[in-house]
C-alpha positions, 0 to 999 in steps of 0.5 A, a space after each residue: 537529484 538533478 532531474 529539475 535542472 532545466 524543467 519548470 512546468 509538469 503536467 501530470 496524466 493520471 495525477 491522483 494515483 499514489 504513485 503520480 501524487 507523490 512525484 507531483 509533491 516532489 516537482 511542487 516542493 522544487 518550485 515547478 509548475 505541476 498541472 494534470 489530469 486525473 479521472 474523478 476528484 479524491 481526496 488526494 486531488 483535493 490535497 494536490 490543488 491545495 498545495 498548489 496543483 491545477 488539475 481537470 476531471 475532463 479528458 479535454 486538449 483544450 485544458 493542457 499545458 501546452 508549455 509543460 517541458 515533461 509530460 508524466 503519465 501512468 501506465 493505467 492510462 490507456 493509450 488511446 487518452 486524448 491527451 496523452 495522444 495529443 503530447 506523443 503526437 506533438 512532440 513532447 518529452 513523455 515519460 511513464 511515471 516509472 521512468 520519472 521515478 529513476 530519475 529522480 533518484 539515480 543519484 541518490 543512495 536508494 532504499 527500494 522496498 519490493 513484493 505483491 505486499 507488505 511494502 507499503 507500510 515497509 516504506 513508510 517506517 522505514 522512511 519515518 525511522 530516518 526522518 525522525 531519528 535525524 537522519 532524514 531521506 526523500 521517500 516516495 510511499 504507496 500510501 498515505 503517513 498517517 503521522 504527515 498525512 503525505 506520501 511524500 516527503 523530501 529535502 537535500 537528502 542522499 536517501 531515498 526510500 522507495 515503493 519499488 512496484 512490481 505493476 508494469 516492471 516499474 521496478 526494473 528501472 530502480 538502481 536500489 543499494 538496500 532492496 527488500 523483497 516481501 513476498 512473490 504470491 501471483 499478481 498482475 498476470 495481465 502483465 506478466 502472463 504467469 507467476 514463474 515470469 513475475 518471479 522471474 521479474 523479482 530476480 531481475 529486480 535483485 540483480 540491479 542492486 549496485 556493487 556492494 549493496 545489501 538484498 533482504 528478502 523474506 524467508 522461504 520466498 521461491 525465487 533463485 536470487 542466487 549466492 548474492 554476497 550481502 544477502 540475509 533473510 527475515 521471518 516473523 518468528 522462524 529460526 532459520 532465518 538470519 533475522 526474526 522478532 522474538 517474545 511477542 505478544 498482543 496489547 490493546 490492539 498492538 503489539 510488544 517485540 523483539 528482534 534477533 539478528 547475526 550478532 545483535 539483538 535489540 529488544 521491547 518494541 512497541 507498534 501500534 498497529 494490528 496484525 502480526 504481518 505488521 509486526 513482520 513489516 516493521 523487522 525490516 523497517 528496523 534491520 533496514 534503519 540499523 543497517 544505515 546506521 540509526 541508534 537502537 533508541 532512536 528506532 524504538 522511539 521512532 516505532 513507538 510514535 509511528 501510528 501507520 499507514 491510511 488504509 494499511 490496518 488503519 483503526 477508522 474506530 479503535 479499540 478505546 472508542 469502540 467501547 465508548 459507543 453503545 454498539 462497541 464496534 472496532 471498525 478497520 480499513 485495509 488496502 487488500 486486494 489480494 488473497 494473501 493480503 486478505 489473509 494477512 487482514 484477518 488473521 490479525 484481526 482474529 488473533 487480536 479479536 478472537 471474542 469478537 464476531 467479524 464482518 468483511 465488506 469486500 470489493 474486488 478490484 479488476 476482473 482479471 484478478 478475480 478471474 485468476 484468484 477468485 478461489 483463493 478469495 473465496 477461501 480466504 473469506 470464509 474466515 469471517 462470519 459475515 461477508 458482504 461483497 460489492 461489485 468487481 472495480 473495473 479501474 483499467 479493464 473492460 468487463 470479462 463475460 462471467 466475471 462477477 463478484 458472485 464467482 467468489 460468494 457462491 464458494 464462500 463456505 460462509 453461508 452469511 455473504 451477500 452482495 450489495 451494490 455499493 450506492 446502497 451499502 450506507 444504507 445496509 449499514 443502517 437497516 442491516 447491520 446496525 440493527 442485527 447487533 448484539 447489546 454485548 461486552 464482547 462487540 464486534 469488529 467490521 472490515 472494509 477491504 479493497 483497493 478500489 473505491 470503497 475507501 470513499 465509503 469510510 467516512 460515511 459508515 463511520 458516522 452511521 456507526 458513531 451516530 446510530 
């Protein structure tokens, strides 16, 4: 990778984004001078400067790199963002992050991992099979490693493992040699109009795979990908496919597998994860680290260890310490935005809990995704028993006239949902919901959902809950 060569000053537009922060951690890990901007601190911000980054919370000229050799910006940035007229205007080297991306990993033998979901926690096993089998890679992930606490790691490696997001085409300037594609359900429409032209795009994403690549895709998806001469598909348990987990069962929050491929099989898994997508996840994490040639020990050893994804399932208080605590609730963060994702979400959490009562708190993110999904949202919330809603997080958008968070509870079948604001959500938690909690063996189980900003509000119920 050879993008370096004759840059030593980044400045970053929009640093704290998963995808930015990881190029910043690439850049940095190179010894070049990364700088940016970002809207409002994060965690992740905070990680950035630790390890060396200078980043503003203003959208200020005055506070620059005016000697930076490559500008980065995301494409949630609009357009109109003082700085980043200020770089197009003066002449500067401008580049979305997307274009960064694919150069910095041209060269490279590319593991790029593709869908509406499922290829966050995809990525980060399969990048975490090759580093710890000893085989090592540059993987550049669309969410934290909870094992590193990155979501980025790289070296002199040949491999890079890659998000490949669908958001603004991004993926159609990859140059993948392994592609995966999970899953095609209705996404980004303000990007792409309608679902047929967003598939339509996956198909695209297919044919960039180079000569003699190898294409995985998720059994039953509709979209033509055509006779591709390396193509196999994966289920979790369906037959039909060329690839499937086999004797599965549920333990202590995780779960036990094993997989069947043309010609092999490989047995006695274990994940520590929930939900059985999870399991469906790690299928190809594992036919993708054997296709590269990681011994089947090694990938099981590798599994075993892998302890997941911040906000992809994660267990904020597990099954263990839920029952040293006297409410004896299991508390789970997820990522899901989406319908399918949400379903995905309770449907492993009521299969590993289905003694337990379910309590969703749910923040819809972008008003054009509620406007366009709000009734698959409402059907799939109606599998928990309770539902609390926080306002729509705009992100990028202005409000849309009658998009609220109520167009999805006033057809939630549930009759238990309400909507708090989120300012006073900590507080529910403590008058609320806490109090109304039954002194039973059985306990509870609570969600909070969203890819916005609710995952700040984690720490905060976490402690209410512990320290009731």
């Amino acid at each position: 990778m050879t993008v370096t060569n004759n840059i030593s000053r980044v400045y970053f537009i929009g640093i704290g984004g998963i995808g930015m922060s990881a190029l910043a951690r690439y850049f940095m890990q190179r010894n070049v001078i990364v700088s940016g901007y970002d809207r409002t601190p994060s965690e992740i911000t905070t990680s950035l400067e630790k390890e060396g980054a200078m980043i503003h919370f203003e959208e200020n000229t005055e506070l620059i790199d005016r000697a930076a050799n490559l500008v980065v910006f995301t494409p949630a940035v609009p357009s109109e963002h003082k700085e980043l007229v200020w770089y197009n205007t003066n002449g500067y080297s401008v580049k979305k992050r997307s274009e960064v991306l694919a150069d910095v990993t041209r060269e490279g033998f590319n593991i790029c991992i593709s869908g509406t979901h499922g290829k966050t926690t995809t990525t980060t096993l399969t990048s975490f099979i090759l580093r710890e089998s000893g085989m090592g890679c540059n993987a550049f992930l669309g969410g934290i490693s909870v094992n590193y606490d990155t979501n980025y790691w790289g070296g002199d490696y040949k491999i890079n493992v890659v998000e490949a997001d669908e958001y603004d085409k991004s993926f159609l300037r990859l140059s993948p040699d392994m592609a995966v594609i999970s899953a095609v359900d209705a996404d980004h429409l303000d990007i792409y109009g309608d679902v047929e032209k967003m598939r339509d795009a996956y198909v695209d994403f297919a044919k960039r795979i180079r000569h003699e690549g190898f294409l995985l895709t998720k059994f039953g998806l509709q979209i033509p990908v055509g006779t591709f001469h390396n193509h196999l598909t994966y289920s979790l348990q369906n037959e039909s496919a060329d690839i499937r987990g086999y004797d599965i069962r549920m333990e202590e929050g995780g779960y036990h597998f094993s997989i069947s491929g043309p010609g092999w099989r490989m047995k006695d898994f274990r994940i520590e994860m929930g939900g059985m997508h999870n399991v469906e996840n790690a299928i190809v994490a594992i036919t993708l680290a054997f296709k590269c040639g990681v011994s089947e020990d090694k990938i099981r050893e590798s599994v075993a260890a892998f302890r997941g994804v911040k906000r992809r399932f994660e267990y904020i208080i597990g099954v263990k310490q839920a029952r040293l605590n006297k409410n004896n609730v299991v508390f789970i963060d997820d990522y899901a935005h989406h319908p399918e994702e949400l379903r995905a979400l309770l449907k492993g959490a009521k299969s590993l809990f289905n003694d337990r009562y379910i309590t969703v708190i749910f923040q819809p993110h972008l008003y054009s995704r509620t406007r366009d999904l709000h009734e698959g949202f409402a059907e799939v919330l109606s599998m928990a028993n309770q539902v609390i809603l926080l306002p729509i997080y705009p992100a990028r958008e202005l409000p849309i006239e009658g998009i609220t968070s109520e167009l999805i509870s006033l057809q939630i079948k549930n009759k238990r949902v309400s909507i708090v604001d989120r300012e006073n959500l900590t507080e529910w938690i403590s008058e609320k919901y806490i109090p109304s909690l039954p002194n039973a063996l059985a306990g509870d189980v609570l969600i909070t959902a969203g890819a916005g900003n609710i995952d700040r509000l984690v720490d905060p119920i976490k402690n209410k809950l512990l320290n009731q």
